[in-house]
N, C-alpha and C positions, 0 to 999 in steps of 0.2 A: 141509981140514976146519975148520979154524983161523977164515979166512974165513967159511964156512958158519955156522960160531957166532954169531961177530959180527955176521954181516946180519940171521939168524936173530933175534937180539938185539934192534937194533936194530928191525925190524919190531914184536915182541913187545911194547918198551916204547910204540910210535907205538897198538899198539892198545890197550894200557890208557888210552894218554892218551884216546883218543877216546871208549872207551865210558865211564868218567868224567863225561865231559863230554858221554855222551850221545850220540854222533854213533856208533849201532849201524852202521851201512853201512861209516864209515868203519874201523870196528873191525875189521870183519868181511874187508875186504879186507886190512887189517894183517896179522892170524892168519893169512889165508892163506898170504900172501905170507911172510913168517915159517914156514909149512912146509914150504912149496917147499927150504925149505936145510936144515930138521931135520924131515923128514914123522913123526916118529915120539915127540915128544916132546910128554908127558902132559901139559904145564903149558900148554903151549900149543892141544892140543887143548879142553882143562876151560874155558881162557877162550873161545874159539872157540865152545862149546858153550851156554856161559851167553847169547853175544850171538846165538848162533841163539833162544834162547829169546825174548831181544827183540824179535826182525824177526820170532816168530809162523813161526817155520821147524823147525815140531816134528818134522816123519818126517827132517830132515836133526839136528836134534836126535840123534836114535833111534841115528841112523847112529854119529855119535859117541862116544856111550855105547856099541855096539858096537866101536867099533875099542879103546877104551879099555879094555873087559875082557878081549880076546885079549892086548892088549899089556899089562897087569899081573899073566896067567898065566905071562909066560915073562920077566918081568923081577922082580930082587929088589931092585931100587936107584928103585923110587919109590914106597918107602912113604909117603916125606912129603909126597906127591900124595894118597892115599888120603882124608883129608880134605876137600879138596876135589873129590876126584871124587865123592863120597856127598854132599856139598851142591848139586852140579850134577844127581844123580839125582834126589835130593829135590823139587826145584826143575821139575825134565822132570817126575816124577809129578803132580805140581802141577797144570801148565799142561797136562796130558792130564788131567785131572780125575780120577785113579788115587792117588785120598789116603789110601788104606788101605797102598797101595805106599811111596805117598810118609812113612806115620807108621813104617813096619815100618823104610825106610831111614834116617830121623830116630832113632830107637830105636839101630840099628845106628852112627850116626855119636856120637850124647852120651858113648857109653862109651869109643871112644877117650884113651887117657891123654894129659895137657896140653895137651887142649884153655883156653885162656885163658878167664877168665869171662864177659869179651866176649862173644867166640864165641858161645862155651856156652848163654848169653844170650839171643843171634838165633837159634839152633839150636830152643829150648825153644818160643820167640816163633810159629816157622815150623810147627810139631808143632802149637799151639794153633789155627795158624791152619786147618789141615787137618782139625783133630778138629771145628773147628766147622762146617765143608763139609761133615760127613756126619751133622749135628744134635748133637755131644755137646759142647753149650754150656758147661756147667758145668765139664768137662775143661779145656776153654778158658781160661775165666778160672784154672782153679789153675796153670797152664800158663804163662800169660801174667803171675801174682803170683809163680813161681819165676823167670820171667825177669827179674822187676826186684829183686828180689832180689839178682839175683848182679848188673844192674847199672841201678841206680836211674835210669840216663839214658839207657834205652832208649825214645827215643821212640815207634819203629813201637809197640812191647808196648804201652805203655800208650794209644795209640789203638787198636789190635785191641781192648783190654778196654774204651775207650769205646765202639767198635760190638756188644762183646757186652755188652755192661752195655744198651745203646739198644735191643737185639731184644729182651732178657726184661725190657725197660717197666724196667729202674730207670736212671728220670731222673737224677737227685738224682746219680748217680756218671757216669752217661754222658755224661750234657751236660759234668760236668767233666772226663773225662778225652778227650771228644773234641775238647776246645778245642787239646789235643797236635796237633791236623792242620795248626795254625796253624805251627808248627815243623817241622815235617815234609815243609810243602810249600813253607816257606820263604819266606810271605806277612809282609808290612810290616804290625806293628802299636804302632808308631810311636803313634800316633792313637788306639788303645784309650784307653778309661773307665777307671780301676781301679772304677770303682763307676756304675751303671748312674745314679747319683744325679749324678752328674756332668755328664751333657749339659743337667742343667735351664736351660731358655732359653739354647741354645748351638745352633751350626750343626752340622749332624751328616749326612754323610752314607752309606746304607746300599749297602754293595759285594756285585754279586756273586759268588760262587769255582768254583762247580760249574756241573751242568747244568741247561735246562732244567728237567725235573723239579721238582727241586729248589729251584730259585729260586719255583716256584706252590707247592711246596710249605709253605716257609717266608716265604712272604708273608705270610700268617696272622699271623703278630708284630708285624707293623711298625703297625698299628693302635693296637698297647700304648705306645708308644713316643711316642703323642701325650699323656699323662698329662706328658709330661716338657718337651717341647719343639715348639711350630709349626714350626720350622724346620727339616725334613727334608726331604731330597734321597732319592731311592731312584732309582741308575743300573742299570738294566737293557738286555738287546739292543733292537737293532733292529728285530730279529724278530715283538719282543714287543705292538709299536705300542699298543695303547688298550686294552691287555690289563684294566690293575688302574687301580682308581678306589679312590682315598682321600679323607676329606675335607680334612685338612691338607696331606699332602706329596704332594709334586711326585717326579714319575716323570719320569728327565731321560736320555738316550742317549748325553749326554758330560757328562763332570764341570767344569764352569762355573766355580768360585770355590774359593778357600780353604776350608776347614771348620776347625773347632774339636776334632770327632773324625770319626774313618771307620773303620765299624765293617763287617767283613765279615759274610754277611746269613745263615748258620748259625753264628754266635756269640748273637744274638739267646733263645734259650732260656737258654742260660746264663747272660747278663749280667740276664736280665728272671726270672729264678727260677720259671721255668715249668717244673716237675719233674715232679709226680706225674701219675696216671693221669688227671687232668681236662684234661689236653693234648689228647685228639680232640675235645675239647666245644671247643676253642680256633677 
């Protein structure tokens, strides 16, 4: 049995490392394998459970969260699982699109005693993020202002409230606080302007982060940007071939030379103080 732990163990910690770092598959064979010597242990199942949700393996998902309620009916020694097993259900209602389930189990998880504010924190963050999935915007951001509250360097919070602040049109708070994505997604801005006044007659060129979409959507800006400087690069796909025609800058498929700044291509509103409701006329 002794042995059985240890491997047990031993598997457990190979698949936190992985999912960590991302590598779901590899996590996912960890936990198993780690159950194989304790089939019955909740801590291992919860993680198990989370990285099915990654790999998009909901009805094996389900299963889990099933075995997990039989086995916390007839055991009284993993209460200190209980938290984490209500952030794993949270998290399954979620990604089954069942956010009324998912805010009832949020609701059920805050009131737990010593929860850390952290936590507490992302918990609140997660509830906002739900209440807006079913239109109650406003829920959202108070949701999303008590999570930073309890902890001021919650970055996901405060980009959920730059994308609720971006659907109800107020610019002026969503452009700033969706610049938080820059952090989040753990993009170089090394090369950022502090001040948009910056690139005047400097090489500059615009990157970009998302998708399609997106990039046609927020081309619209780059326009603005010739007030400041002839000297812009805009690196777009391949894809995109003879898509956009500028007068000044050059639309380039590989990034060529040094720049002076490089600015990712939905920072653009922000840095150019393009806020209020005259942004569709843009």
């Amino acid at each position: 049995m002794n042995n059985n732990f240890e491997l047990a163990k031993e598997f457990f910690y190979k698949g936190e490392e992985n999912y960590s770092k991302k590598n779901f598959s590899y996590a996912e064979q960890n936990f198993l394998i780690s159950l194989n010597f304790l089939p019955n242990k909740i801590s291992t199942l919860i993680n198990l459970g989370l990285t099915k949700l990654k790999l998009r393996k909901i009805d094996e998902a389900e299963e889990i969260i099933c075995k997990i309620n039989s086995l916390l009916k007839v055991s009284s020694k993993e209460e200190g699982n209980i938290e984490n097993f209500l952030n794993f259900k949270s998290l399954f209602y979620g990604e089954s699109n069942n956010f009324d389930k998912s805010i009832q189990t949020l609701e059920q998880l805050i009131i737990i005693k010593n929860i850390s504010k952290n936590k507490l924190s992302e918990y609140l963050s997660y509830m906002g993020i739900a209440h807006s999935k079913i239109g109650n915007y406003f829920k959202n951001i108070d949701l999303q202002q008590k999570s930073l509250k309890l902890n001021p360097n919650n970055i996901q919070a405060k980009f959920n409230l730059g994308l609720q602040y971006l659907k109800l049109e107020n610019f002026k708070d969503g452009w700033s606080f969706y610049e938080n994505r820059l952090v989040k997604n753990s993009l170089d801005t090394k090369l950022y302007p502090k001040n948009i006044k910056d690139i005047k007659n400097k090489k500059v060129l615009i990157k970009p982060e998302q998708g399609f979409g997106d990039i046609i959507q927020f081309s619209r800006f780059i326009p603005l940007l010739e007030n400041y400087t002839d000297d812009i690069d805009f690196l777009i796909p391949k894809q995109f071939g003879n898509l956009f025609k500028f007068s000044k800058i050059k639309t380039i498929f590989e990034k060529k030379k040094n720049y002076d700044y490089e600015i990712y291509l939905c920072s653009l509103p922000f840095l150019l103080n393009v806020f209020y409701s005259d942004l569709k006329n843009i």
